[in-house]
C-alpha positions in Angstrom: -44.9 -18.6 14.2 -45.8 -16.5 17.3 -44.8 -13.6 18.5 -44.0 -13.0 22.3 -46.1 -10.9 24.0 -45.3 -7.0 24.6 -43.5 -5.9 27.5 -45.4 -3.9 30.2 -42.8 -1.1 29.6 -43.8 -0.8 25.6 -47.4 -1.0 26.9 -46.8 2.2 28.9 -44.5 3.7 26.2 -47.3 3.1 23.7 -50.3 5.3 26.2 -47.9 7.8 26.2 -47.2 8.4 22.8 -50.8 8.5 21.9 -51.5 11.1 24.9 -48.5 12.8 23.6 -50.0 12.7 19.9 -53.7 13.9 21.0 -52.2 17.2 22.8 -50.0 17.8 19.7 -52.8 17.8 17.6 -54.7 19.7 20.1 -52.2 22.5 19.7 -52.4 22.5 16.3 -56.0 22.7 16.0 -55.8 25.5 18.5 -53.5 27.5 16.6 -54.8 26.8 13.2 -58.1 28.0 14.9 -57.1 31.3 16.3 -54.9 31.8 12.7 -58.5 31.7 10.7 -60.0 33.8 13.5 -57.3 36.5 13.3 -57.4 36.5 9.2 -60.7 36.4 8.7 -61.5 39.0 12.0 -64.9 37.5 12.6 -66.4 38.4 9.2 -65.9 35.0 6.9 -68.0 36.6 3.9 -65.9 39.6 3.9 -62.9 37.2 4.0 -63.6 35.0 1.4 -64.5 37.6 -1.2 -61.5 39.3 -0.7 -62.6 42.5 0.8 -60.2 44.8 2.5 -61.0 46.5 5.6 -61.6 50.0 4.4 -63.5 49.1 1.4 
């Protein structure tokens, strides 16, 4: 049993879904990035052991 060969137009479909899916995931990274930045304010030791700013 064979199968028929793709149309062009899924072909397309299909590049732009994946472009599509590497920006999305760009985002997120970008965003999950500046949310560890913002919590941990540049100081990942401090962060970790549960310090508070004025201590």
């Amino acid at each position: 049993m064979s199968f028929r060969p793709d149309h062009e137009l899924h072909t397309r479909r299909f590049g732009r879904n994946v472009g599509l899916g590497i920006v999305l995931a760009a985002f997120v990274a970008l965003i999950f990035g500046l949310t560890v930045v913002k919590i941990t304010e540049g100081d990942v030791s401090r962060a970790i052991s549960g310090a508070t700013k004025n201590e």
